[in-house]
N, CA, C and O atoms as a Tripos MOL2 file, in Angstrom:
@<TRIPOS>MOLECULE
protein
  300   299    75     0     0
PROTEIN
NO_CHARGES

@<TRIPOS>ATOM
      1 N           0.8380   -1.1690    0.0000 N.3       1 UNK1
      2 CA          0.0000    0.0000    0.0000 C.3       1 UNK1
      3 C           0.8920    1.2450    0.0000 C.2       1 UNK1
      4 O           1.7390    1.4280    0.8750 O.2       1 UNK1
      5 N           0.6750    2.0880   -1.0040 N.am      2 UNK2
      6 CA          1.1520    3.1360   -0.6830 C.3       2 UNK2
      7 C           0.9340    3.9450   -0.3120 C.2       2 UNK2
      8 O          -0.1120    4.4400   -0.7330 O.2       2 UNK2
      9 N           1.8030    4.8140    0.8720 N.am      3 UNK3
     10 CA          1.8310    6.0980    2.1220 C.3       3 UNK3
     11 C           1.5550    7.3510    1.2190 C.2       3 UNK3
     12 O           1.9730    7.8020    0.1530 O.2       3 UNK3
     13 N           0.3390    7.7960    2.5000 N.am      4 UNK4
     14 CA         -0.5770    9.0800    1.7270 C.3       4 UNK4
     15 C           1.0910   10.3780    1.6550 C.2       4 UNK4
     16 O           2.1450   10.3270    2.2900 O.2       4 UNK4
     17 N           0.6740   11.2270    0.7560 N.am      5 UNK5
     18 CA          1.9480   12.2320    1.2850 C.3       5 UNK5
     19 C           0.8820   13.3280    1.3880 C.2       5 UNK5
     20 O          -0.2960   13.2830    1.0340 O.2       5 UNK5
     21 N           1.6740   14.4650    2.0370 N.am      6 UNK6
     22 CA          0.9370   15.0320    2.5940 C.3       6 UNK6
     23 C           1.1400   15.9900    1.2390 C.2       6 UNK6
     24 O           2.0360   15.7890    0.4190 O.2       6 UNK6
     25 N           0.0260   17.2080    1.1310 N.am      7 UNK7
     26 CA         -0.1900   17.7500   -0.5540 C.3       7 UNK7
     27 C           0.6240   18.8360   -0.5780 C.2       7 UNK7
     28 O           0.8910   19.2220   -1.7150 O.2       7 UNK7
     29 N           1.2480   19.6350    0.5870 N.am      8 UNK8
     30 CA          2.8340   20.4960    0.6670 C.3       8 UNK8
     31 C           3.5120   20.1910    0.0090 C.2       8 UNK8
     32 O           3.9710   20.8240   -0.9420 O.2       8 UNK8
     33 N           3.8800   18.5500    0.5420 N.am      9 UNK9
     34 CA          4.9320   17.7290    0.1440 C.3       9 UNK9
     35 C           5.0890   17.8520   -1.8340 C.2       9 UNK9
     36 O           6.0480   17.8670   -2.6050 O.2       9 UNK9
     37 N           3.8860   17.9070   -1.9680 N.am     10 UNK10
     38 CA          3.9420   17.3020   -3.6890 C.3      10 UNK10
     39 C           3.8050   18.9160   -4.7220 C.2      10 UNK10
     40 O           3.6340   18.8500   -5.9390 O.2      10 UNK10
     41 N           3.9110   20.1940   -4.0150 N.am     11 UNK11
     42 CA          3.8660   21.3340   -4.8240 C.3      11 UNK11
     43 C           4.9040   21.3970   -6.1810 C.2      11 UNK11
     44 O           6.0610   21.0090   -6.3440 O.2      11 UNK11
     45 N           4.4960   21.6790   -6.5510 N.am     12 UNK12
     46 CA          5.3850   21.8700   -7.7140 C.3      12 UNK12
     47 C           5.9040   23.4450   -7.4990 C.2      12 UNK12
     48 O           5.3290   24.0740   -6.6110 O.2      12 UNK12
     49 N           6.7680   24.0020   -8.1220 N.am     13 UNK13
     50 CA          7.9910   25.1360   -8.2170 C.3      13 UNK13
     51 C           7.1110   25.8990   -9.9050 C.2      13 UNK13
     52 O           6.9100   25.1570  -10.8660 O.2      13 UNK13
     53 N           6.8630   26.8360   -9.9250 N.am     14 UNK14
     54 CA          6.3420   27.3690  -11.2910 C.3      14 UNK14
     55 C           7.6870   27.2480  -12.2560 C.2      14 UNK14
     56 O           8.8150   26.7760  -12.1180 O.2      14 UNK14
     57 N           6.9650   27.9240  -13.2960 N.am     15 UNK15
     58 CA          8.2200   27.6040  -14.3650 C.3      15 UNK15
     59 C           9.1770   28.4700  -14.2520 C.2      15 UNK15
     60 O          10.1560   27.9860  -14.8210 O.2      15 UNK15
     61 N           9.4540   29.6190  -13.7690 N.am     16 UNK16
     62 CA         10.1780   30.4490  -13.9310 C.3      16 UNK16
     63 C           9.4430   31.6120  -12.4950 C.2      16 UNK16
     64 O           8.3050   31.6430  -12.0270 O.2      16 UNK16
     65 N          10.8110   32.5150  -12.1220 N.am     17 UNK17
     66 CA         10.7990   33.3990  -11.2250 C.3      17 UNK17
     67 C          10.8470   35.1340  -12.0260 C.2      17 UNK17
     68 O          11.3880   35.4130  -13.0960 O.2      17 UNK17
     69 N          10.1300   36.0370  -11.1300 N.am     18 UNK18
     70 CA         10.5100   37.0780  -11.5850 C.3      18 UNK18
     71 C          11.6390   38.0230  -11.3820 C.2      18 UNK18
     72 O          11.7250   38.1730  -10.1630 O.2      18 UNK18
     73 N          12.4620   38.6670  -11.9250 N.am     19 UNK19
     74 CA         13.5250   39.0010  -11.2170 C.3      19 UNK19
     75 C          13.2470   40.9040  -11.1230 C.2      19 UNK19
     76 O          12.4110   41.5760  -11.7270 O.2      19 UNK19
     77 N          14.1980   41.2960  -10.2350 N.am     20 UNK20
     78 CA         13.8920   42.7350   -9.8350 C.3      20 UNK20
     79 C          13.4230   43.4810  -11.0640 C.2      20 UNK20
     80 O          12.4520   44.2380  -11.0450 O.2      20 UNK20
     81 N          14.0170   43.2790  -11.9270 N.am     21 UNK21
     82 CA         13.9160   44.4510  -13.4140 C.3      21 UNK21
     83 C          12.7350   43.9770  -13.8010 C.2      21 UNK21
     84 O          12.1110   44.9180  -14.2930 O.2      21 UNK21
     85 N          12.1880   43.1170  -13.8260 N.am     22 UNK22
     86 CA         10.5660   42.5220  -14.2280 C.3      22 UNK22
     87 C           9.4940   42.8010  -13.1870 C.2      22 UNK22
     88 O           8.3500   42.9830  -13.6010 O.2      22 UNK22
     89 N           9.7780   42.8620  -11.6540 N.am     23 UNK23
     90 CA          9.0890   43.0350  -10.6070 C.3      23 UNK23
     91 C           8.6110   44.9460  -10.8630 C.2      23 UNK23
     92 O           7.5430   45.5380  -10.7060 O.2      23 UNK23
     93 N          10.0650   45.4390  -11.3330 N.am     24 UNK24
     94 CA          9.6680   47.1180  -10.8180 C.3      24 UNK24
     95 C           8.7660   47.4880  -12.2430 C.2      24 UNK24
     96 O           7.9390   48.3970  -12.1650 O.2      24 UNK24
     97 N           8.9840   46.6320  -13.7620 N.am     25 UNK25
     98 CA          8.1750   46.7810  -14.9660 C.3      25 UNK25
     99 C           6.6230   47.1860  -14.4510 C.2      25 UNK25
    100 O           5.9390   48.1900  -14.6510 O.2      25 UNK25
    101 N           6.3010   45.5480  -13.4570 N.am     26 UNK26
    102 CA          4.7650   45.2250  -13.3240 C.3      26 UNK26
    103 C           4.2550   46.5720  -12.1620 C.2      26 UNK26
    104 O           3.1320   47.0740  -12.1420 O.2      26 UNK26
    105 N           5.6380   47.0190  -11.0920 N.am     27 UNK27
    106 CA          4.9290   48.0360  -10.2720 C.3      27 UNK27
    107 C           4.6200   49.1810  -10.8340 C.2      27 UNK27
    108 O           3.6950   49.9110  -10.4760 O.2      27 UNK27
    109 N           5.9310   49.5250  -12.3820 N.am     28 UNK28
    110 CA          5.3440   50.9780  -13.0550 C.3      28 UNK28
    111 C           4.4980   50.6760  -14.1880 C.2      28 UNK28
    112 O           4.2150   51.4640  -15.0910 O.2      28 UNK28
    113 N           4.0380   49.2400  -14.0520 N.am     29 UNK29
    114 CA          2.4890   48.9830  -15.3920 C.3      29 UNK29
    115 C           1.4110   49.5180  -14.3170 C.2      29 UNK29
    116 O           0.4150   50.1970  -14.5660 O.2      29 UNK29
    117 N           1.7710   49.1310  -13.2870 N.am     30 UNK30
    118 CA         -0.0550   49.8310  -12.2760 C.3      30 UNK30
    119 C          -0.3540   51.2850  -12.3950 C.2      30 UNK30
    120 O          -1.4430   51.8560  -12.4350 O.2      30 UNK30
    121 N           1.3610   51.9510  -12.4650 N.am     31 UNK31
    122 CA          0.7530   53.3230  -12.6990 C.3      31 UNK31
    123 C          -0.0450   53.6670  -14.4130 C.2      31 UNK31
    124 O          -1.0410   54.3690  -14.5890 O.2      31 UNK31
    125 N           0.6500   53.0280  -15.3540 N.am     32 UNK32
    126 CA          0.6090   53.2050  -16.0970 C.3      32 UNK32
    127 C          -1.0850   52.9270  -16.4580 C.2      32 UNK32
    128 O          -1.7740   53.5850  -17.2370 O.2      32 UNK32
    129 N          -1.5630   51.5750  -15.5130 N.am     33 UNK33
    130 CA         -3.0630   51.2680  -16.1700 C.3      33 UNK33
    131 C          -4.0220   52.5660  -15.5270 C.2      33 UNK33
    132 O          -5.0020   53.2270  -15.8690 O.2      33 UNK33
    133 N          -3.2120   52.4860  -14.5440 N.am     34 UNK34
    134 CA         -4.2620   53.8700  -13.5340 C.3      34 UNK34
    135 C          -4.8670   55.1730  -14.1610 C.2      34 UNK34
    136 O          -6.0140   55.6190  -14.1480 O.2      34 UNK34
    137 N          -3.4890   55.7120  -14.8160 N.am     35 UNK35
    138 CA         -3.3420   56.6330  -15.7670 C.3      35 UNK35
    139 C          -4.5750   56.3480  -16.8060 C.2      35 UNK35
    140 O          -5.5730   57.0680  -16.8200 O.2      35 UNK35
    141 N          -4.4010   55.2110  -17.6830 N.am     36 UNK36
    142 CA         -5.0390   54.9260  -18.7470 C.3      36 UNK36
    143 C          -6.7930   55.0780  -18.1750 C.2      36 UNK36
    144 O          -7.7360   55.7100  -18.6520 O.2      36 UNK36
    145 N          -6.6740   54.1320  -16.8810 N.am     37 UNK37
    146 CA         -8.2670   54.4880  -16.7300 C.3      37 UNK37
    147 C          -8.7100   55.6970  -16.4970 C.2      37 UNK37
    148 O          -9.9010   55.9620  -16.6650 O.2      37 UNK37
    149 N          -7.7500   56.6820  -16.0410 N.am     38 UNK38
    150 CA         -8.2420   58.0810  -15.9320 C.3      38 UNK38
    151 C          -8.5390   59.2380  -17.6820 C.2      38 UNK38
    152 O          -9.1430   60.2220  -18.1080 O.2      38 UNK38
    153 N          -7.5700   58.1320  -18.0790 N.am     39 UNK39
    154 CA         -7.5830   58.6600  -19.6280 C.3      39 UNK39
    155 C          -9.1630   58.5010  -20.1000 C.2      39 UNK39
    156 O          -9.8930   59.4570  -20.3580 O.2      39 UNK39
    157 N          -9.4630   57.4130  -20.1490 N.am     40 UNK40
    158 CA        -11.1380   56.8570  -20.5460 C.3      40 UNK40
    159 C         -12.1190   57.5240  -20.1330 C.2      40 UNK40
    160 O         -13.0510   57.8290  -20.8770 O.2      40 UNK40
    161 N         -12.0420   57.9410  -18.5450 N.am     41 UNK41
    162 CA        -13.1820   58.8160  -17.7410 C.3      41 UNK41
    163 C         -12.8210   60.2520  -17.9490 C.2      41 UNK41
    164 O         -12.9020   61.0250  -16.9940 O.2      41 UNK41
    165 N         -12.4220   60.6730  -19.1400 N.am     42 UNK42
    166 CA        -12.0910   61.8940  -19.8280 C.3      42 UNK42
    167 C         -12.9030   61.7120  -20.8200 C.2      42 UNK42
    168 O         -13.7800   62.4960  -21.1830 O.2      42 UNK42
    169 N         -12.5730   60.4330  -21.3970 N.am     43 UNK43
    170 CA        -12.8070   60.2410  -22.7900 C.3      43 UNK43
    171 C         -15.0380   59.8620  -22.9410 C.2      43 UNK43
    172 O         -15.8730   60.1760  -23.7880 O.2      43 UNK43
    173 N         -15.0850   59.3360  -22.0450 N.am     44 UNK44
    174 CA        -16.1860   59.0590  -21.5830 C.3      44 UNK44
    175 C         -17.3570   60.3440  -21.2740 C.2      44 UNK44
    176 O         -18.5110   60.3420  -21.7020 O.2      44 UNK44
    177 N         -16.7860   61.3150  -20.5030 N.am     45 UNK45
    178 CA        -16.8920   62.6640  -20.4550 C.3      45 UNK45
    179 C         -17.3310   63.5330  -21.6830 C.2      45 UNK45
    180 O         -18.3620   64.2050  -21.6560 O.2      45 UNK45
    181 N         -16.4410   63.4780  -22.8190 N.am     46 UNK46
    182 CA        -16.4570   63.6190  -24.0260 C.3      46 UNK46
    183 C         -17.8510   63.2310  -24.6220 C.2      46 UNK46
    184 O         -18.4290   63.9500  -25.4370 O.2      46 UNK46
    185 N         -18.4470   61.8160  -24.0700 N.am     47 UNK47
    186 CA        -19.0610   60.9360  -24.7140 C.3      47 UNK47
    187 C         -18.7950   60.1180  -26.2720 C.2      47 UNK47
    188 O         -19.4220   59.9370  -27.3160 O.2      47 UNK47
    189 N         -17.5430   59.7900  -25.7260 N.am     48 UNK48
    190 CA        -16.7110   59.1230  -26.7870 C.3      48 UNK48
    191 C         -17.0210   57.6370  -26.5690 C.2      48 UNK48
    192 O         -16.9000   57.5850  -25.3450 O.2      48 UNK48
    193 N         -17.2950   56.5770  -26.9000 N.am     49 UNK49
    194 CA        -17.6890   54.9800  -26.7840 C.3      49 UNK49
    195 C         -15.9360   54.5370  -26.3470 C.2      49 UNK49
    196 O         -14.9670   54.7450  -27.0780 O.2      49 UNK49
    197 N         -15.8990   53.8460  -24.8740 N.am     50 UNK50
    198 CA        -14.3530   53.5320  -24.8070 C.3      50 UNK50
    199 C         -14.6400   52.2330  -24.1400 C.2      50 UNK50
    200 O         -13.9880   51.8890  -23.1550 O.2      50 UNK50
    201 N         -15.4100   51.6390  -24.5450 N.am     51 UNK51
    202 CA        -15.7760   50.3610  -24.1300 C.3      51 UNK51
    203 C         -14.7440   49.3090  -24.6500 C.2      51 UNK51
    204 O         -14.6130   48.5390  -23.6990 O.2      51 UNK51
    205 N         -14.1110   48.9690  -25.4580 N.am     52 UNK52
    206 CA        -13.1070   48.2080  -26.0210 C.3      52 UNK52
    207 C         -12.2950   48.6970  -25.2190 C.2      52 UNK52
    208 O         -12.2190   47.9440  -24.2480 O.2      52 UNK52
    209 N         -11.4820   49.7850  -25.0850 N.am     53 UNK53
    210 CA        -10.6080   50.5920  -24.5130 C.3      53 UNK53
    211 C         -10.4130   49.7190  -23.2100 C.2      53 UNK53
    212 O          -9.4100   49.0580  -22.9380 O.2      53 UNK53
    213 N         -11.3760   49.8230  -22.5790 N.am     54 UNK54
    214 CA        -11.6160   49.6880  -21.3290 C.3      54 UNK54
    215 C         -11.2970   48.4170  -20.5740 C.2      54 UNK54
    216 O         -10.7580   48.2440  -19.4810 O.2      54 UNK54
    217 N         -11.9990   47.2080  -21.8620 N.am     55 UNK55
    218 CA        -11.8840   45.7000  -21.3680 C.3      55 UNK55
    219 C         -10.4200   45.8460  -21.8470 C.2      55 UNK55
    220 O          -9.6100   45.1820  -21.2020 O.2      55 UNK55
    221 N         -10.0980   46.3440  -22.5230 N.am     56 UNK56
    222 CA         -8.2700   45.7940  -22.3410 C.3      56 UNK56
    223 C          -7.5050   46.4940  -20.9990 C.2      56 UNK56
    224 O          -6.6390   45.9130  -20.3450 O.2      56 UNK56
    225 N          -7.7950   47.2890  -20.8390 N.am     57 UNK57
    226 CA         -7.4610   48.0520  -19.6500 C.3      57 UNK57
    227 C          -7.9350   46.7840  -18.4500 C.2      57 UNK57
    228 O          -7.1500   46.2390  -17.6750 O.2      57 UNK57
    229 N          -8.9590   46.5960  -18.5230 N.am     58 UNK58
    230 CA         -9.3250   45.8170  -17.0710 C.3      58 UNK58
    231 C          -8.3230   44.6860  -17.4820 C.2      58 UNK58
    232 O          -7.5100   44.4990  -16.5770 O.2      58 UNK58
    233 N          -8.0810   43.6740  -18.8300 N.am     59 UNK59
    234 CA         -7.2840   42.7470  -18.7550 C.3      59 UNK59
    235 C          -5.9490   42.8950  -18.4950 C.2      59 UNK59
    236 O          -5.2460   42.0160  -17.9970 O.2      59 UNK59
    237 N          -5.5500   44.0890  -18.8500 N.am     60 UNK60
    238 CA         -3.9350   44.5000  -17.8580 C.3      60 UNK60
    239 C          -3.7080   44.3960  -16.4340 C.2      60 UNK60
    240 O          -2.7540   43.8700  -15.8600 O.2      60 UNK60
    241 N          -4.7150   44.9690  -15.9490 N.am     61 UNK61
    242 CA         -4.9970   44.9180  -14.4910 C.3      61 UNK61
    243 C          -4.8850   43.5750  -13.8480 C.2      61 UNK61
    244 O          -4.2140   43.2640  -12.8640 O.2      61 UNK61
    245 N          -5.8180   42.6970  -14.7280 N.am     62 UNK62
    246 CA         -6.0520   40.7700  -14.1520 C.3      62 UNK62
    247 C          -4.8780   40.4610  -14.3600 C.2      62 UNK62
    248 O          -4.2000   40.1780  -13.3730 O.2      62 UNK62
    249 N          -4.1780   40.4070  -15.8770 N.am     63 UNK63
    250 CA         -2.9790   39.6860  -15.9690 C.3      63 UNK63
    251 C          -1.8530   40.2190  -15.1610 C.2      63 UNK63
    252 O          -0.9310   39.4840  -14.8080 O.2      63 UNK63
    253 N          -1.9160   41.7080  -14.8050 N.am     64 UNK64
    254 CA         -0.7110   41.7720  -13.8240 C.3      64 UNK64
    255 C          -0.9760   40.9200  -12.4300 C.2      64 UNK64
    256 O          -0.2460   40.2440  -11.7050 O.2      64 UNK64
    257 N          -1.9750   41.1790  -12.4150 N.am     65 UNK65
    258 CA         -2.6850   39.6970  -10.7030 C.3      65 UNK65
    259 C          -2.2080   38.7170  -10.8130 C.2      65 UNK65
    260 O          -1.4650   38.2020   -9.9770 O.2      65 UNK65
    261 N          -2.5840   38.1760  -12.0330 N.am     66 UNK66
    262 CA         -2.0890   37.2350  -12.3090 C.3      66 UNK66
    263 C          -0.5620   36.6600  -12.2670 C.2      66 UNK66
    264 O          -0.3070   35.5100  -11.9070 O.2      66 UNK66
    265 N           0.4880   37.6740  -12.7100 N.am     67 UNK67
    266 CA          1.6820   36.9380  -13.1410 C.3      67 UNK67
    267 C           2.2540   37.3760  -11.5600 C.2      67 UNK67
    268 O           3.0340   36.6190  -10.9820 O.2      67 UNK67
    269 N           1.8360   38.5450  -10.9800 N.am     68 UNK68
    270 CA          2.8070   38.5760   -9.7300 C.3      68 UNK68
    271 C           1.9880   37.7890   -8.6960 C.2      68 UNK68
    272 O           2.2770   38.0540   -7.5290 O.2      68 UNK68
    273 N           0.9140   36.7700   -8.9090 N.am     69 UNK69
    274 CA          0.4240   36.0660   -7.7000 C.3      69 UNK69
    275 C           1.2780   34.8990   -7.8270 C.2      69 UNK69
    276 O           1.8190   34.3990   -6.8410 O.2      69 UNK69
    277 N           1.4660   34.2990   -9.3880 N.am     70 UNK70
    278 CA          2.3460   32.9420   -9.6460 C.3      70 UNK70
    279 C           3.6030   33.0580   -9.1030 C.2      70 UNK70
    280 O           4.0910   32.4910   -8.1250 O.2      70 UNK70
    281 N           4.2890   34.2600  -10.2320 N.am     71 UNK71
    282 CA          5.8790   34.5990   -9.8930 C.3      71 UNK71
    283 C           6.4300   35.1210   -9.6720 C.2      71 UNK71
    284 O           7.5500   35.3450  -10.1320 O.2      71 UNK71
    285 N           5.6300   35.7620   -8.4730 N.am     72 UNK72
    286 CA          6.1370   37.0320   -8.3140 C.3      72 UNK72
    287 C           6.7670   36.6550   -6.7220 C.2      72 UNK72
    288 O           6.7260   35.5070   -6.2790 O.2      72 UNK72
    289 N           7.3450   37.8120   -5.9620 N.am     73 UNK73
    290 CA          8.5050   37.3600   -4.7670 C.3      73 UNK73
    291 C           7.4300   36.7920   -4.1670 C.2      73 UNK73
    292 O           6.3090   37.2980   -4.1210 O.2      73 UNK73
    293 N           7.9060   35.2510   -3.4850 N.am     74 UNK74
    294 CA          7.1460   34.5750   -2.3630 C.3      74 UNK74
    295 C           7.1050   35.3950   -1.1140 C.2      74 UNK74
    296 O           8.1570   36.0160   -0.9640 O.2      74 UNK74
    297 N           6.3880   35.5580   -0.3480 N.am     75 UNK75
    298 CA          6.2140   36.1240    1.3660 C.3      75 UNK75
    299 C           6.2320   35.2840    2.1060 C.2      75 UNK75
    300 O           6.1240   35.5200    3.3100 O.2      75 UNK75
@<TRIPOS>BOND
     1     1     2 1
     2     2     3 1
     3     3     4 2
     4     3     5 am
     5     5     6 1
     6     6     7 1
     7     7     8 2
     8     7     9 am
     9     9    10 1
    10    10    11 1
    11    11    12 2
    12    11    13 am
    13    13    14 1
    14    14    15 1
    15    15    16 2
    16    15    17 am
    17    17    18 1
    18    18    19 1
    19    19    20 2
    20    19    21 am
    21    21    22 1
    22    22    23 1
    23    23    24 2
    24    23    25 am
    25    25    26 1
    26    26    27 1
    27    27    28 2
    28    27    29 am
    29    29    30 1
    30    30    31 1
    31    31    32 2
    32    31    33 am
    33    33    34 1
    34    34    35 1
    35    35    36 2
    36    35    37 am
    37    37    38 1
    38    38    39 1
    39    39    40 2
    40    39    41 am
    41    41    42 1
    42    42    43 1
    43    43    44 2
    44    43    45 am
    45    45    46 1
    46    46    47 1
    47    47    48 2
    48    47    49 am
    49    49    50 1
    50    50    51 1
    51    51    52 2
    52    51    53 am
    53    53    54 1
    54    54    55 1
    55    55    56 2
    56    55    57 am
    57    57    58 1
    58    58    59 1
    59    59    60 2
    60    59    61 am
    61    61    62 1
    62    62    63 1
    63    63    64 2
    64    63    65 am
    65    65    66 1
    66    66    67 1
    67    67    68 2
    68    67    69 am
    69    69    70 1
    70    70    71 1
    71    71    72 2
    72    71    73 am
    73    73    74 1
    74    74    75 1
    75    75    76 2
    76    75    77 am
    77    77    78 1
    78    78    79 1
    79    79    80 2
    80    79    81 am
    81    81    82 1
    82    82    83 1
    83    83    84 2
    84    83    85 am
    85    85    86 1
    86    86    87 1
    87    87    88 2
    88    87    89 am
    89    89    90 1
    90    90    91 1
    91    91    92 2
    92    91    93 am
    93    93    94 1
    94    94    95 1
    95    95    96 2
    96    95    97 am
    97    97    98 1
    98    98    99 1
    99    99   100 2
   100    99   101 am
   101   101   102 1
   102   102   103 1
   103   103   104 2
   104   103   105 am
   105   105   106 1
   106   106   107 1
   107   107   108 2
   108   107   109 am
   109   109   110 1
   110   110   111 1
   111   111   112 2
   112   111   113 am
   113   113   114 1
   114   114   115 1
   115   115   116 2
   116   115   117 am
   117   117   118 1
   118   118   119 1
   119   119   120 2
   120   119   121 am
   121   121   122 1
   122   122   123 1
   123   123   124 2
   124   123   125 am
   125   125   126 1
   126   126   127 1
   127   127   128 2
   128   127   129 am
   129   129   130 1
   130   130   131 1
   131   131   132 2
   132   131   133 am
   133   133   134 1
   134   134   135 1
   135   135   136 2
   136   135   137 am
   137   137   138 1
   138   138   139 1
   139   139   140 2
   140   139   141 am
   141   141   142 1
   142   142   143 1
   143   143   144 2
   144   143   145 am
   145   145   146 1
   146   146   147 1
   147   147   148 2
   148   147   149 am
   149   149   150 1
   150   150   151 1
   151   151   152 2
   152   151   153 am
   153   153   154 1
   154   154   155 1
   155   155   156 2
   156   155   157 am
   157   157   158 1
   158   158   159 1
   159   159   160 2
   160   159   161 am
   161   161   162 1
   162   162   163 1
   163   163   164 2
   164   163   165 am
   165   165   166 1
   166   166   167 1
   167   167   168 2
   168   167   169 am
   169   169   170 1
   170   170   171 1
   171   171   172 2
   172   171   173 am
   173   173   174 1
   174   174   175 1
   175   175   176 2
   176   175   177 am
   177   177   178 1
   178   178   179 1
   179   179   180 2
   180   179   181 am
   181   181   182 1
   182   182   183 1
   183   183   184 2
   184   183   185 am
   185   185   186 1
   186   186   187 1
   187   187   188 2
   188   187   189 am
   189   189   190 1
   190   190   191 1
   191   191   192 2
   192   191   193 am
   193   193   194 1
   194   194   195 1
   195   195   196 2
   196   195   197 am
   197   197   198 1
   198   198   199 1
   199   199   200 2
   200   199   201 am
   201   201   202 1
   202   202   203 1
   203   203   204 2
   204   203   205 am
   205   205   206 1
   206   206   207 1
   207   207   208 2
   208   207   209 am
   209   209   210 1
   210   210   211 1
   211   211   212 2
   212   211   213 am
   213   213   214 1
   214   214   215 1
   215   215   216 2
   216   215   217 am
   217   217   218 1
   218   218   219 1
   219   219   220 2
   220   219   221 am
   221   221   222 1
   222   222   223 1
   223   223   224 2
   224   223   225 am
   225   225   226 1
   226   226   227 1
   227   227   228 2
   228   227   229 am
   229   229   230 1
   230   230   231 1
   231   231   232 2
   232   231   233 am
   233   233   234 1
   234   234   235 1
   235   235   236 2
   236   235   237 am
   237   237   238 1
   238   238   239 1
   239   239   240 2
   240   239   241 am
   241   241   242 1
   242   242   243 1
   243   243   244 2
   244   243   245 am
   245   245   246 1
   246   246   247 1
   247   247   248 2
   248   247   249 am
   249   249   250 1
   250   250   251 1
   251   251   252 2
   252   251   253 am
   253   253   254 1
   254   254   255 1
   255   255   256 2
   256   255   257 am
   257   257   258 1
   258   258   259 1
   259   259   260 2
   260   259   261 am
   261   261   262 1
   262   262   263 1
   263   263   264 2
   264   263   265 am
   265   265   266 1
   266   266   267 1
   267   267   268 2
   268   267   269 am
   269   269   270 1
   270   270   271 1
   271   271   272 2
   272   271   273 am
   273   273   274 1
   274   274   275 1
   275   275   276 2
   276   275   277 am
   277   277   278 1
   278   278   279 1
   279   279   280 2
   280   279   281 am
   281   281   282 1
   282   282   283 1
   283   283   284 2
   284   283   285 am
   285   285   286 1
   286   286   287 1
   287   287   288 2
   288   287   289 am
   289   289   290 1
   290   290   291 1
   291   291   292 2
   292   291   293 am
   293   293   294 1
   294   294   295 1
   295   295   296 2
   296   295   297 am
   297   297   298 1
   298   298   299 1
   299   299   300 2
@<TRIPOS>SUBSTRUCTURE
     1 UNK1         2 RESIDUE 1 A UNK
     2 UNK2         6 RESIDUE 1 A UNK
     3 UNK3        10 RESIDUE 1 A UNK
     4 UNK4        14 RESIDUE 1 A UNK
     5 UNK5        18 RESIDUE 1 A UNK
     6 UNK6        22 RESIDUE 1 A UNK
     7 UNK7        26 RESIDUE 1 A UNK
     8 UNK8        30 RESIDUE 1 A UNK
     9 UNK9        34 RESIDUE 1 A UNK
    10 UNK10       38 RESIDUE 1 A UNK
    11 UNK11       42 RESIDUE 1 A UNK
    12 UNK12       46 RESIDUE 1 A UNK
    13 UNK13       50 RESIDUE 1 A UNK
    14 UNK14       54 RESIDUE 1 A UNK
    15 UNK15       58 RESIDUE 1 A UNK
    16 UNK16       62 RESIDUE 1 A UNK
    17 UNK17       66 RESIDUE 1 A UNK
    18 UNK18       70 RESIDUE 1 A UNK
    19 UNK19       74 RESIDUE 1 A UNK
    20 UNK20       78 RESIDUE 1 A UNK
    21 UNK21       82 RESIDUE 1 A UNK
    22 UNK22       86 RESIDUE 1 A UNK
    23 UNK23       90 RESIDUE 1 A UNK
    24 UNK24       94 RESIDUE 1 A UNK
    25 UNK25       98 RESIDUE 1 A UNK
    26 UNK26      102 RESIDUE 1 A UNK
    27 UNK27      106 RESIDUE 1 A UNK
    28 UNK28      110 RESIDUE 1 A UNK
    29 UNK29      114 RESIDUE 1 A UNK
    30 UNK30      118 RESIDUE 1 A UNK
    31 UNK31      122 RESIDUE 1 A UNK
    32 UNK32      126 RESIDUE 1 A UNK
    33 UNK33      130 RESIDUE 1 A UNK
    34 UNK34      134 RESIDUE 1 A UNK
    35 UNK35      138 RESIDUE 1 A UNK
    36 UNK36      142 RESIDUE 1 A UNK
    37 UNK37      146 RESIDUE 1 A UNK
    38 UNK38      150 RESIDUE 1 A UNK
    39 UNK39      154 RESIDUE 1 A UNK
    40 UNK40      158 RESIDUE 1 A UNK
    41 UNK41      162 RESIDUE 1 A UNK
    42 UNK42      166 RESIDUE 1 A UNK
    43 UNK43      170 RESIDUE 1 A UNK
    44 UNK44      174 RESIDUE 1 A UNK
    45 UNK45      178 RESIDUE 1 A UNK
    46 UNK46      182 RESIDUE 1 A UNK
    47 UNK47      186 RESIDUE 1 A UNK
    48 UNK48      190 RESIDUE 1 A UNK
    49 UNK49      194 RESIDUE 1 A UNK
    50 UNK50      198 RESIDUE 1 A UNK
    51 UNK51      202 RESIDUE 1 A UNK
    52 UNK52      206 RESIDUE 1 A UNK
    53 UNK53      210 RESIDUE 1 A UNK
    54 UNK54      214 RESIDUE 1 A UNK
    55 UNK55      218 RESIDUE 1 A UNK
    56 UNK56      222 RESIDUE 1 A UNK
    57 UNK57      226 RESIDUE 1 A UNK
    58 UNK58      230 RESIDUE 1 A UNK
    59 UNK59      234 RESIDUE 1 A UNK
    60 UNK60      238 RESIDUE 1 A UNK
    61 UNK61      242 RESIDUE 1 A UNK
    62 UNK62      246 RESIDUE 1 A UNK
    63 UNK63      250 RESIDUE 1 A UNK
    64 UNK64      254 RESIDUE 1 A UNK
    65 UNK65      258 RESIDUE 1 A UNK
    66 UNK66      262 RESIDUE 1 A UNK
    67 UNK67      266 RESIDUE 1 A UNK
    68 UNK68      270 RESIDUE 1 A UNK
    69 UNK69      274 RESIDUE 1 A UNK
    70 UNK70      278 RESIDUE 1 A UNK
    71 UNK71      282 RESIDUE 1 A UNK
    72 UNK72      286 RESIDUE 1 A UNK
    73 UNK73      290 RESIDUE 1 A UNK
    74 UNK74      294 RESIDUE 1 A UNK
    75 UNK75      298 RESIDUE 1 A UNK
C-alpha cells in the first residue's frame, strides 16, 4: 500500500521566477493602467464609446494579478 503524502509535500515550483527588473516593470504597469483608466473617464466625459478601450485596460490589471500572484517574490 502506498503512504498518503501530505499535498505540501507534492507542490510543484512554477516555471520560472521574476527578477527585480521585471518586478519594478509590473509596479510601473499599475501606474501606467491607472493613468489609462483616468484617460477613458475623460474620454467618456467627451461621450466618446471607450468600451473596447476599457476591457483591455481591465485585462492589464487581471494579468498583472495574475503573473505577480504565480511569480512574483514569495512572502
Amino acid at each position: 500500500m502506498m503512504a498518503k503524502l501530505n499535498p505540501a509535500d507534492n507542490r510543484i515550483p512554477p516555471l520560472g521566477e521574476l527578477n527585480a527588473e521585471a518586478l519594478k516593470h509590473l509596479d510601473d504597469m499599475k501606474g501606467e493602467l491607472d493613468e489609462a483608466m483616468l484617460d477613458l473617464d475623460a474620454l467618456e466625459r467627451l461621450g466618446l464609446d471607450q468600451s473596447r478601450l476599457k476591457e483591455r485596460i481591465e485585462w492589464g490589471f487581471k494579468a498583472r494579478e495574475v503573473i505577480l500572484k504565480r511569480f512574483g517574490e514569495k512572502k
